[in-house]
C-alpha positions in Angstrom: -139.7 12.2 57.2 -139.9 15.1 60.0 -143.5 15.9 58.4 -144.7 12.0 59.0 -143.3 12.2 62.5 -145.4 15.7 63.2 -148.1 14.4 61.4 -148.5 11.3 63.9 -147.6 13.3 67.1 -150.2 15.6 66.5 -153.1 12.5 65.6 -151.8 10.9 69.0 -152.2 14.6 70.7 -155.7 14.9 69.2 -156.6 12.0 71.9 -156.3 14.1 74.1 -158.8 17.8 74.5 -157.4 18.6 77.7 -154.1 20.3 78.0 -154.1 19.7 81.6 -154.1 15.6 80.8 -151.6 15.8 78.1 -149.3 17.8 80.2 -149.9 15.4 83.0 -149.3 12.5 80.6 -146.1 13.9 79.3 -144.6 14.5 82.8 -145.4 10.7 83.7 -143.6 9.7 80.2 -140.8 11.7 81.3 -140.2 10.1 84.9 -140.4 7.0 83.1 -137.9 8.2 80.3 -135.4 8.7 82.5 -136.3 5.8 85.5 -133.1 3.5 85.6 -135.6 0.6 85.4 -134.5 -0.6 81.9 -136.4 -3.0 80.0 -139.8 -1.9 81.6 -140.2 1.6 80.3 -143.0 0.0 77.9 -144.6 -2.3 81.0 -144.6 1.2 83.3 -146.0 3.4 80.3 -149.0 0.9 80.0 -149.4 0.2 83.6 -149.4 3.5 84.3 -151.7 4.7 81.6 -154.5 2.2 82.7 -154.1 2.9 86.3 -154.0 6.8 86.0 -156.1 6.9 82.8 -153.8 8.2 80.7 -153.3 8.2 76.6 -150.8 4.8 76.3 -150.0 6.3 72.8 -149.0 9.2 73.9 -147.1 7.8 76.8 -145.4 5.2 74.4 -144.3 7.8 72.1 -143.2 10.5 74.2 -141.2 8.2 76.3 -139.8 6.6 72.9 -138.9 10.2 71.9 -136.8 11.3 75.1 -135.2 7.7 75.5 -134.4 5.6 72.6 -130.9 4.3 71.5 -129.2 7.5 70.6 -130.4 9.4 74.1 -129.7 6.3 76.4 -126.5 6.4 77.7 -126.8 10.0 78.2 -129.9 9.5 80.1 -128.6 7.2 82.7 -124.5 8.8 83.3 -126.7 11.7 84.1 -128.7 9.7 86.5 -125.9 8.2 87.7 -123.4 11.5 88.0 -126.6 13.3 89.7 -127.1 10.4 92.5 -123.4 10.0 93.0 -123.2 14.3 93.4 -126.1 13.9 95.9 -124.7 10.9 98.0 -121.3 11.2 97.6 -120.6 14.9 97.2 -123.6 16.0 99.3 -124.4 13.9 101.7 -120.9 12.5 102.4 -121.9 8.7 101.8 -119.1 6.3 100.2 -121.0 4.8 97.7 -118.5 1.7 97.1 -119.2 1.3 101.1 -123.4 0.8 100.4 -123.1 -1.2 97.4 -125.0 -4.9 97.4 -122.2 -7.8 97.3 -122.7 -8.8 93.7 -121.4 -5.7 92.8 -118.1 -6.0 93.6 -117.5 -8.4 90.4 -119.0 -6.3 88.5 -116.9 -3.9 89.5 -114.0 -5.7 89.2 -115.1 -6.4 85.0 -115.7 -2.5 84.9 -112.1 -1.5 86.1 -110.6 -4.2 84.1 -112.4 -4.0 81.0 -113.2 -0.2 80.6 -111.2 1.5 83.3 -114.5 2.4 85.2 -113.8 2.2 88.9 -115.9 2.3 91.7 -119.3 2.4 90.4 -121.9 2.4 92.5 -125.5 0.8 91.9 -127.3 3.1 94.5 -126.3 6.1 92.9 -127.6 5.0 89.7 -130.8 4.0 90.9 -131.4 7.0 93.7 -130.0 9.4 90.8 -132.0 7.9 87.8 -135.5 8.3 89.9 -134.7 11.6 91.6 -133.5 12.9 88.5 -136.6 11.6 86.8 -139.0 13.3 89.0 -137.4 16.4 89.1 -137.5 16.8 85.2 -141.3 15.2 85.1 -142.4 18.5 87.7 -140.4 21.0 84.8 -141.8 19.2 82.3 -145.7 19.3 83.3 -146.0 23.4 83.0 -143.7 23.5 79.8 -146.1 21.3 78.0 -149.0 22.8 79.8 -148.1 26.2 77.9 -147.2 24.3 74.3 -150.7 22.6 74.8 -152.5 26.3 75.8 -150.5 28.3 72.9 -151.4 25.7 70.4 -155.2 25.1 71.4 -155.8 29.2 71.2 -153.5 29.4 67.8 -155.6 26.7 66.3 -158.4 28.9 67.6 -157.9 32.3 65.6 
């Protein structure tokens, strides 16, 4: 199984002869991995890879591999915990006090269903992006490197 897997990462990597693109490419799947947009991660991977001339495949799969059902709700209570640090705990906002109206029911269902109290839409969707960028700008010279070790091993 994990051979199949490499097998068809590396035929959608052989789309790509620039590291540069695939690096780039992989840093845009990862902003869009871990955007709190849910249910338009495929829409944004396409979009994007026709508007910035990116491999879709690549996009599509590298986004599938950093958020799929096992990695999700980690993926966004990071989000969230890092927007609610940077509002909340940084900047001193009360993010109960900023939340739209239609979250107070929601709310309301959270802290009577789950215990959850207070959660706050804003830092979940400040948090989710931020966070998102962030790891896309570590992720572009990581796989830059991969991509540069692996063309020049190929090489010799």
């Amino acid at each position: 199984m994990i051979t199949r897997i490499k097998q068809a990462l590396k035929s959608v990597f052989s789309y790509e002869s620039s590291p540069e693109k695939v690096a780039f490419a992989t840093s845009v799947a990862v902003y869009i991995a871990f955007s709190p947009f849910c249910g338009l991660h495929m829409v944004m991977s396409v979009i994007s890879g026709i508007l910035l001339r990116l491999n879709v495949p690549l996009l599509l799969s590298m986004g599938w591999i950093i958020n799929n059902p096992f990695t999700m709700v980690p993926i966004y209570t990071s989000g969230y915990f890092f927007g609610h640090w940077l509002l909340h705990w940084h900047m001193g906002i009360s993010v109960v006090d900023v939340n739209p109206a239609w979250m107070a029911p929601l709310n309301t269902f959270l802290h009577s269903h789950l215990g959850l109290a207070d959660v706050s839409f804003w830092a979940w969707l400040l948090g989710g992006n931020l966070l998102g960028i962030i790891l896309a700008f570590v992720a572009y010279p990581v796989m830059h490197r991969i991509m540069i070790s692996s063309a020049q091993q190929s090489v010799f």
